[in-house]
Every structure is written in structure tokens, then in C-alpha cells.
C-alpha positions as CSV (number, residue, x, y, z in Angstrom):
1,X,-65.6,6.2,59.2
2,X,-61.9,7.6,60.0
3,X,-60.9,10.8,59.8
4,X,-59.5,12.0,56.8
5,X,-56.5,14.3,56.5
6,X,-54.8,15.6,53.3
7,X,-50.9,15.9,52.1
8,X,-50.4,19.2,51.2
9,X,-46.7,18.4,50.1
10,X,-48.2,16.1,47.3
11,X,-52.0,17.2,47.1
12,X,-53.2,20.5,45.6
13,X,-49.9,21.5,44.4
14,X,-51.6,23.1,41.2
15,X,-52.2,25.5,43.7
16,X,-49.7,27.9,45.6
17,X,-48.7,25.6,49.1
18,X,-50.7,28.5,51.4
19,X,-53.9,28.2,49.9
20,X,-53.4,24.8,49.5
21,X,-54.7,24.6,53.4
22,X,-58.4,26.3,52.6
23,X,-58.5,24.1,49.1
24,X,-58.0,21.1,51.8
25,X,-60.7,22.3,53.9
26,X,-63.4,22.8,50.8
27,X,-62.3,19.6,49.6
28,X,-64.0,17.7,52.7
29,X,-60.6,17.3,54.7
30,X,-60.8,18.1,58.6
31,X,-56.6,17.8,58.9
32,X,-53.4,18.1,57.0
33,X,-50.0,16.9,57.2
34,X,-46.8,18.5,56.0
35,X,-43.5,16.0,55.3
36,X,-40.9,19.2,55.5
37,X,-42.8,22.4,56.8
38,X,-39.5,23.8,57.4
39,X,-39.1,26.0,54.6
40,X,-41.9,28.3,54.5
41,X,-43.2,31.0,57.9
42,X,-44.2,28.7,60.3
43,X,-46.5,31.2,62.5
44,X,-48.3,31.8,58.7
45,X,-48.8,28.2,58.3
46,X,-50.2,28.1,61.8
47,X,-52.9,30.5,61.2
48,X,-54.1,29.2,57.6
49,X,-54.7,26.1,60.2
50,X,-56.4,28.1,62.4
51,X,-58.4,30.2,60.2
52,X,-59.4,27.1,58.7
53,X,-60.5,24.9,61.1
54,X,-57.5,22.4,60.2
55,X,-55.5,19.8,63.2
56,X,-52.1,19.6,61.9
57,X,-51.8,15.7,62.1
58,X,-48.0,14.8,60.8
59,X,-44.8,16.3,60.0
60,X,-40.9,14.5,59.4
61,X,-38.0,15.2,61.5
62,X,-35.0,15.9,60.7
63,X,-35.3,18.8,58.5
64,X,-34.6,17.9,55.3
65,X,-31.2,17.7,53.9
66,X,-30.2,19.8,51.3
67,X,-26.8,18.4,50.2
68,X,-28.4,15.3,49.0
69,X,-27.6,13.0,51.7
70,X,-30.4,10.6,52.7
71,X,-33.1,11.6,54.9
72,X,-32.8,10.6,58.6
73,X,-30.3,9.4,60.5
74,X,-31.7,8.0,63.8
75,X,-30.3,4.6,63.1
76,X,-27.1,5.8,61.8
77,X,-24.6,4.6,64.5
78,X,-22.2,8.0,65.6
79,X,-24.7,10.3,64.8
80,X,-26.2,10.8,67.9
81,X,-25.5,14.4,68.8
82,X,-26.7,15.0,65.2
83,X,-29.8,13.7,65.7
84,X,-30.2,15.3,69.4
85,X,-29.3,18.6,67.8
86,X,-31.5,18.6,64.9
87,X,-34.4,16.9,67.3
88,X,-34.1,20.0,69.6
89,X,-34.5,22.2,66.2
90,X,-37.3,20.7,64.8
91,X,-39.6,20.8,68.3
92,X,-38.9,24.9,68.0
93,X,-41.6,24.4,64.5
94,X,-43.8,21.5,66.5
95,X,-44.3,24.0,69.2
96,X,-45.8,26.5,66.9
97,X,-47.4,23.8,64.4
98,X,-48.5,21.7,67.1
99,X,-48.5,18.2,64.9
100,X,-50.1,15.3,66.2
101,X,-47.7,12.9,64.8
102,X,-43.9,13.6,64.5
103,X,-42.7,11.2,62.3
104,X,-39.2,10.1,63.1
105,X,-37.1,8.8,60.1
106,X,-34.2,6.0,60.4
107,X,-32.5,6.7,57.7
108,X,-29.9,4.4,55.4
109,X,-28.1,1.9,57.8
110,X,-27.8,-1.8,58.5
111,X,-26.9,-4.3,60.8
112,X,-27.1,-4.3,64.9
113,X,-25.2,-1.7,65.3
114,X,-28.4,0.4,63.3
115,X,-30.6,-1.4,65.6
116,X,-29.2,-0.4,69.4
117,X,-28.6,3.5,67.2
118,X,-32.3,3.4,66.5
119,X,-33.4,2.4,69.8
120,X,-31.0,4.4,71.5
121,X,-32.5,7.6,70.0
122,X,-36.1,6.6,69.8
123,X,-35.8,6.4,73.3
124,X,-34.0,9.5,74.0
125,X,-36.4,11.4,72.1
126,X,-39.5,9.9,73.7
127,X,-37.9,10.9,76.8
128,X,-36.8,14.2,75.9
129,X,-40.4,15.6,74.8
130,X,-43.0,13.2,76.6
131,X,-46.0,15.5,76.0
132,X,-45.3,14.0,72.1
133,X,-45.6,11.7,70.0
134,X,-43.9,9.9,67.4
135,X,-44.2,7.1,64.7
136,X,-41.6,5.4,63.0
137,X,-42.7,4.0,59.3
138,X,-41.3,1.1,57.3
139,X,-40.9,2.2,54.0
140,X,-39.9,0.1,50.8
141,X,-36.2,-0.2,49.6
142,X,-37.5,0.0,46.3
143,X,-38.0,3.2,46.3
144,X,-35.7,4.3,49.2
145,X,-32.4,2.2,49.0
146,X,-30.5,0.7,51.9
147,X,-33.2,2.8,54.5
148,X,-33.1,0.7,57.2
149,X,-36.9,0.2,58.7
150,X,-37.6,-1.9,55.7
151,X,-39.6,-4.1,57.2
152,X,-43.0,-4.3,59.6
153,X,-41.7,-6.9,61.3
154,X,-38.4,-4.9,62.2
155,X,-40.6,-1.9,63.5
156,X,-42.9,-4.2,65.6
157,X,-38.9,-5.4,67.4
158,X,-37.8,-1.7,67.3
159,X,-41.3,-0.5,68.6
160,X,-41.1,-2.9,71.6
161,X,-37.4,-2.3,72.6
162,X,-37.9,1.3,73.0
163,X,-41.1,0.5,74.9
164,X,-42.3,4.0,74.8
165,X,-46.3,4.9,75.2
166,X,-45.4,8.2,72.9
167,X,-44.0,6.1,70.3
168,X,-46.1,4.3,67.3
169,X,-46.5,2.6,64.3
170,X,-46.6,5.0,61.0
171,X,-48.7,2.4,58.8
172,X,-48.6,3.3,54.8
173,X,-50.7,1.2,52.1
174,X,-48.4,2.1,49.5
175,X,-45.5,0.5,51.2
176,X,-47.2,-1.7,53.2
177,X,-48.2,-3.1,49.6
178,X,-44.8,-2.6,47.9
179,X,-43.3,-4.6,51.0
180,X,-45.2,-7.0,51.5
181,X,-47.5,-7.7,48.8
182,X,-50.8,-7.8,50.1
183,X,-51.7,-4.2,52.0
184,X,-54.8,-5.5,54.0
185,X,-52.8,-8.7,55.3
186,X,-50.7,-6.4,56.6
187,X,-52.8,-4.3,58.7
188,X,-54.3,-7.5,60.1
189,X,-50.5,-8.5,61.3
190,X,-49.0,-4.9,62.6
191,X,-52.5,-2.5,63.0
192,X,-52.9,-2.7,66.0
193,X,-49.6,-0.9,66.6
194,X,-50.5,2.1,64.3
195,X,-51.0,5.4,65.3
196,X,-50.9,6.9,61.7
197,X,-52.2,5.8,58.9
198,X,-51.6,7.1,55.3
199,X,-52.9,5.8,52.1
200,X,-51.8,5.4,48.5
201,X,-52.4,2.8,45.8
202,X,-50.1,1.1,44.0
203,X,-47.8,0.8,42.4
204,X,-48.1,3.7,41.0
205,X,-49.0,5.6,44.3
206,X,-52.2,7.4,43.1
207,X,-55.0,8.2,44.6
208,X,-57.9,5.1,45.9
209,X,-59.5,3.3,42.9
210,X,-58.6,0.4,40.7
211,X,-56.1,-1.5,42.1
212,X,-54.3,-4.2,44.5
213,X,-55.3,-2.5,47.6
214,X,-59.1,-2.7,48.8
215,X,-59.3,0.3,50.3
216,X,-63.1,0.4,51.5
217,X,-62.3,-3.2,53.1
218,X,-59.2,-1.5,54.9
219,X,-61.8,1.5,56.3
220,X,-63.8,-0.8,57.7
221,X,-60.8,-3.1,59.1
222,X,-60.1,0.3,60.7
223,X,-63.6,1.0,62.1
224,X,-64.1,-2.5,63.3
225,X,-61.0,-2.4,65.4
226,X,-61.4,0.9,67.0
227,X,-58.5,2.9,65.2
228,X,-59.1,6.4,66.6
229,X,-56.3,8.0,64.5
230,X,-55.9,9.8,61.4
231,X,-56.1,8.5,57.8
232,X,-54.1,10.9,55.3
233,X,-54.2,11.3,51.5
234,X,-50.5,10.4,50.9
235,X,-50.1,9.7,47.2
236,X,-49.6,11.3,44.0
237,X,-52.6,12.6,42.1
238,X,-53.5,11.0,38.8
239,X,-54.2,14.2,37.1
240,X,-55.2,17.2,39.2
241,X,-55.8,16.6,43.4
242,X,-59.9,17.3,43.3
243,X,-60.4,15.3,39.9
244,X,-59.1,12.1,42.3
245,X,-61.0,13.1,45.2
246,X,-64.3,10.8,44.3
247,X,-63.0,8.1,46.5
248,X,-63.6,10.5,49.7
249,X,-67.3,10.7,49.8
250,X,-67.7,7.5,49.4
């Protein structure tokens, strides 16, 4: 059975976001992930980890953006030194944090010129902190307009120009599902690149249950093939987090 890890950004938000690590912890989770954890006292957040027996498993880089600007820009062609500067920024919190995964973010682009930006960085960064690693994550345009890793075939091209062992594939159900249709096809195409893994239904992006995904097929697609990764709760509760939870046990 995978390991399970939790979202605090979306789970357990009826509680206040530092207790929402020991609320993880009785819940049955043994990690957590945080998209932004920029914002709150990152030595705090480091020992509500420790004191509860937590691995951090994820985080996003950049920081976020608070003009309202899209999130990432590692394919954005010209913003290089941005992305160099706000890269050396965000390892300053991963040192403390210690994450697992760092995933980096592409951001809106298109074309080549996106493509030899996104490489170009991947590789720099790789590089640049060898000791971690990253995942890159296609993620639906429905939901994220003109981002440019929209696809899983794109990330498998971008994955093997950068050529990086650091560097792997951030697999999603919910927009696995919302890309391509059928979640579990997927997986069978591009798992074997994933490093990650986070899951949501759809299309509504609750929690496991009724739906198109079959998701106790897709933990035992995950066993039989040796994934040794995480598996996090990434989706948005139906009512309250622990009234969703009865998928976990089972």
C-alpha cells in the first residue's frame, strides 16, 4: 500500500493551518505537503513536523505571486535571472523544511522558445542544488489557462531533454483525468516517470469515491510496479476533511 500524505493547504482548513499538522497525523497521514509555505514561520512549521512525526513531502517554487500574475515562470523565455533569483530564495525555506519534492512550476507560455526556457532552467536548477529534487506537473488548461506543461506527453519530451536523475514526474489524477480522460490509462503511459503522486477525483476534485477515476485499481497499479514515492490527498473536501477521509483505511 503507498504512503499516504495529506494537503494541508486544502485539507483540514476548518482548522487553524498549525494544528492542521497534528489533525494530519491523528487522521492516519505519515507526511504532508504544503503548495506556498512561504507565508507563515518556517522554523514553527518545522517543529509541528517534528513534534509530530510528519516527512514534509512537497512544496511549489516560486513563492507565490501576490500581484496576480500567474504562477511560475520557468518556461517564460527572458525570465531567467527571475527565476535563478527567486530559486536561490525558496531553497533558504527547503533548507529548514526539508521537502522531499520541490515542485517546479512552468508557468503561462507557448511555443519553442517556452521549451529551450523550460529546459534551460530545469537544468540549471538541477544543477544548482543536486542533493534535491524536483518534479514538474502537467496540469489542465481548463482550469489554468495558457500554462504551458499541458500535456504528459510534453513533460515526458521536457523530462528527457533536461536528463536530470533529480528531476521527476509530478503525476495528479485530477488532471491526469481532466487532460486526458481516462486517469488510470494514463499512469499506464507516463508512471513510470513519477516521483509524486497526488490524488483527486473529478471533476469536481473531491475526495476518492464515486467517480471516473478507480482509485483502488490505481493503488494497486502503484504497488504492482514498485512506486516507492508518496501518494498525497490533493483535492477539495466534499464537506469537512475527516467526514471524506473513509477512502484512507480502506
Amino acid at each position: 500500500m503507498p504512503r499516504f500524505a495529506a494537503n494541508l493547504t486544502l485539507l483540514f482548513t476548518e482548522l487553524p493551518y498549525m494544528e492542521r499538522f497534528a489533525a494530519a497525523k491523528a487522521a492516519g497521514f505519515d507526511g504532508v505537503e504544503v503548495l506556498y509555505p512561504y507565508d507563515c514561520p518556517v522554523q514553527e512549521m518545522r517543529d509541528r513536523l517534528v513534534m509530530n512525526g510528519l516527512a514534509f513531502v512537497l512544496m511549489n517554487a516560486p513563492m507565490p505571486n501576490y500581484t496576480g500574475a500567474a504562477q511560475g515562470f520557468a518556461a517564460i523565455p527572458g525570465g531567467e535571472a527571475r527565476f535563478r533569483r527567486d530559486f536561490t530564495r525558496m531553497l533558504r525555506y527547503a533548507d529548514v523544511l526539508k521537502p522531499t519534492r520541490i515542485h517546479l512550476m512552468a508557468g503561462v507560455a507557448e511555443g519553442a522558445a517556452a521549451f529551450d526556457a523550460f529546459v534551460a532552467n530545469l537544468k540549471w536548477a538541477c544543477k544548482q542544488a543536486p542533493k534535491r529534487a524536483f518534479t514538474i506537473e502537467p496540469l489542465n488548461t481548463i482550469d489554468n489557462p495558457g500554462y504551458y506543461l499541458d500535456t504528459f506527453e510534453l513533460a515526458a519530451e521536457v523530462l528527457d531533454a533536461v536528463g536530470a536523475p533529480n528531476l521527476g514526474l509530478q503525476f495528479d489524477t485530477y488532471h491526469a483525468q481532466r487532460i486526458t480522460g481516462d486517469a488510470l490509462a494514463c499512469w499506464a503511459a507516463h508512471g513510470a516517470r513519477a516521483s509524486h503522486v497526488q490524488i483527486g477525483n473529478a471533476p469536481e476534485r473531491h475526495e476518492p469515491g464515486p467517480g471516473p477515476i478507480d482509485f483502488a485499481a490505481l493503488f494497486a497499479r502503484l504497488d504492482a510496479g514498485g512506486y516507492k514515492g508518496w501518494v498525497s490527498a490533493e483535492y477539495l473536501p466534499r464537506s469537512t476533511t475527516m467526514a471524506g477521509l473513509g477512502w484512507l483505511p480502506r
